[in-house]
C-alpha positions, 0 to 999 in steps of 0.5 A: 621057707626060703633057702640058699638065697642071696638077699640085699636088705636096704631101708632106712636104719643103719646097723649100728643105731642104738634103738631096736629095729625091725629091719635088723631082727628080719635080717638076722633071720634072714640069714639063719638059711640064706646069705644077706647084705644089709645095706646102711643108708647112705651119708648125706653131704649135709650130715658129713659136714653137720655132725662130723664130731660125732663117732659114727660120722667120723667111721663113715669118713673114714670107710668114704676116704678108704681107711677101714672097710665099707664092708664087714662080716657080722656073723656067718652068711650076714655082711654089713654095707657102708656106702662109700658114695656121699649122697645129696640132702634134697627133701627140702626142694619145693619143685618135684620134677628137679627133686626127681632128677636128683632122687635118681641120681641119688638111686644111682649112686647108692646102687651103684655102691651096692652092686660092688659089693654084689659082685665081691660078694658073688650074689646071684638073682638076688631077693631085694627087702626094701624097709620103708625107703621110699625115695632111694628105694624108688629105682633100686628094681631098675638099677639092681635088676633083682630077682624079686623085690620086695617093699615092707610097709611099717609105719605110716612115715608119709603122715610124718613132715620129712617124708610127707612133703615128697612122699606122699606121691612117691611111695605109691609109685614104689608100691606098684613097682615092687613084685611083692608089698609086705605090711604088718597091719590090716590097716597097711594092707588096705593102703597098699592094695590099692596100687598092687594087688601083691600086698600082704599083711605079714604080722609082726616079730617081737623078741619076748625072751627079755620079758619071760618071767614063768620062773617068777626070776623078775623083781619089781623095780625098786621105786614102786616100794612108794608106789601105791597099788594098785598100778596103771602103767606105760612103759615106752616114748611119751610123745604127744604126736601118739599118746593121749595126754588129756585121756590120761588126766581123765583117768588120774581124776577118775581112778584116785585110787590107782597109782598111774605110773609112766616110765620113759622119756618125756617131750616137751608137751608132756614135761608141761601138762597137768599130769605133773601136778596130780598126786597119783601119777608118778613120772620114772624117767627113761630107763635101759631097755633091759631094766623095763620088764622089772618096771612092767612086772611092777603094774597091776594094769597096763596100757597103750593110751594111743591118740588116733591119729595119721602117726598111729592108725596103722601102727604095730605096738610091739609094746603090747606083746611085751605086757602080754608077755608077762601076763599083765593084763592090758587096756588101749585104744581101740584101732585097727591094728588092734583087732588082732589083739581082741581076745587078750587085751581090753579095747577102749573106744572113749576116755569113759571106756578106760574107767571101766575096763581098768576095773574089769582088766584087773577082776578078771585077771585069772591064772588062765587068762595070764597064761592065755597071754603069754602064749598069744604073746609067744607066737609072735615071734621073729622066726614067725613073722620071717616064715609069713615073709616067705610065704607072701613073697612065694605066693607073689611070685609063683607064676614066674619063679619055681622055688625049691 
């Protein structure tokens, strides 16, 4: 563990996005032991002027012209930042050294709304938690002087067109200046090693509380009552940047027995593929979160039908947890990242792959087994993945910090 500190989290999701965040669920349990600022990115001149109808942009007028406060207490040891400083929108510059000046100024301007609130605050030898900002974050050890940085890895967001274009030699740059590189995939870990020896895969939180069903308390969502079983089913984003969609056609035409049950919002790829057109696959629309285990609880089998891809090879499914955390028995792609999850979940290396472990998932699906799942399942936890945090961040910096 690591106690009575002050800790500045910076990254690239505000406080008030409406989807969940890792980032968030790190810094509440940061601050169970320590005091923390989490810092919102800051506004872009383009997106004041650009969406400055919408509710959230008209907050951060205000707290920019000095109408509400830039800082605000959440709860006990944990404050959230607006930044006040507009910053410039320079991704879209094709020459890198004039994009380098204005990223530092950029820095500059972000740390500097930062170290006021430092000094109200009254933090000392601060522990700075970058997630995945690598362009502001690039010189925030030079500005900021912290007493340890350190710099969390994901998602593999240089593979993804905004941040590919300058980040793919800026992140690197960051790596070898951060004191410690945290990761929650091997996959990650590997990447991060070859430009600080400081990397460490730290695993992955999830809160499972939603999906605890031990008490056999969740109901199966009205819909499936039309639903053939036995169920093969998805729950989460369908994106064809990261699902398989010709592997689930595969399916549909091999199991026509089974009913394949896809539940969240659609792309446009998806709206338009032959899924639509297949009697056994139901689409259920996106739901609220809180609604989803009464969805899970209604498959018999479930799946994560990833692509491999740049945008997943490295990628932590927190969605795999929540199956498993309701016992469900789970068939998906085989990765990397996935090697964790070997001994719980059945790994498909090709569509034929899929056939097969669809059956054996659900012949195999004894009370042992569930049980075994939702124990794996459980150890995933926030306050687990916050003490691997700790632990790495100790280990990076053992020869020059004695921590108590």
């Amino acid at each position: 563990m690591i106690t009575g500190k002050d800790i500045i989290v910076v990254g690239i999701q505000a406080w008030d996005i409406e989807i969940g965040s890792n980032c968030k669920n790190i810094a509440l349990e940061f601050a169970k032991h320590n005091r923390v600022l989490y810092v919102n990115p800051p506004m872009t001149r383009a997106v004041m002027r650009s969406q400055k109808d919408k509710i959230n942009i008209q907050k951060r007028i205000r707290i920019k012209n000095g109408e509400e406060d830039d800082l605000v207490e959440i709860e006990s040891n944990l404050w959230n930042l607006y930044p006040k400083s507009l910053v410039e929108s320079i991704n879209s510059i094709p020459i890198n050294f004039i994009f380098n000046i204005l990223n530092k100024r950029n820095s500059t301007v972000f740390a500097r709304d930062i170290q006021k609130a430092i000094s109200r605050l009254g933090f000392k030898d601060v522990i700075l938690f970058n997630d995945s900002s690598m362009f502001l974050g690039l010189h925030l050890k030079d500005l900021l002087k912290p007493k340890v940085y350190a710099y969390y890895m994901r998602d593999y967001l240089v593979k993804v067109p905004y941040w590919q274009k300058h980040g793919e030699r800026t992140e690197p740059q960051l790596i070898k200046k951060a004191d410690v590189v945290l990761t929650n995939s091997e996959f990650f870990e590997d990447f991060c090693k070859q430009y600080n020896q400081h990397s460490y895969m730290v695993g992955q939180g999830c809160d499972v509380s939603l999906f605890n069903d031990e008490d056999n308390s969740i109901k199966i969502a009205d819909e499936f009552k039309n639903i053939p079983s036995p169920i093969f089913g998805y729950v989460g984003s369908l994106t064809s940047l990261r699902l398989d969609i010709e592997l689930l056609e595969f399916i549909a035409i091999q199991k026509k027995d089974w009913s394949i049950v896809l539940v969240g919002p659609e792309d446009e790829d998806f709206k338009k593929s032959k899924l639509h057109s297949m009697p056994n696959v139901y689409f259920l629309g996106s739901k609220d979160a809180l609604q989803l285990p009464n969805y899970v609880k209604g498959f018999d089998v479930t799946t994560n039908p990833q692509l491999k891809n740049n945008l997943t090879i490295g990628n932590y499914p927190r969605k795999i947890d929540e199956y498993l955390a309701m016992g469900k028995p789970v068939v998906a792609t085989t990765t990397k990242t996935m090697q964790m999850f070997k001994e719980h979940v059945y790994l498909a290396d090709t569509k034929e792959d899929y056939v097969i472990l669809i059956d054996k998932a659900l012949s195999e699906n004894t009370e042992e087994r569930i049980k075994n799942r939702i124990e794996f399942a459980k150890s995933h936890t926030w306050e687990n993945n916050v003490k691997a945090i700790y632990e790495a961040i100790k280990k990076s910096t053992k020869q020059r910090i004695k921590w108590d």
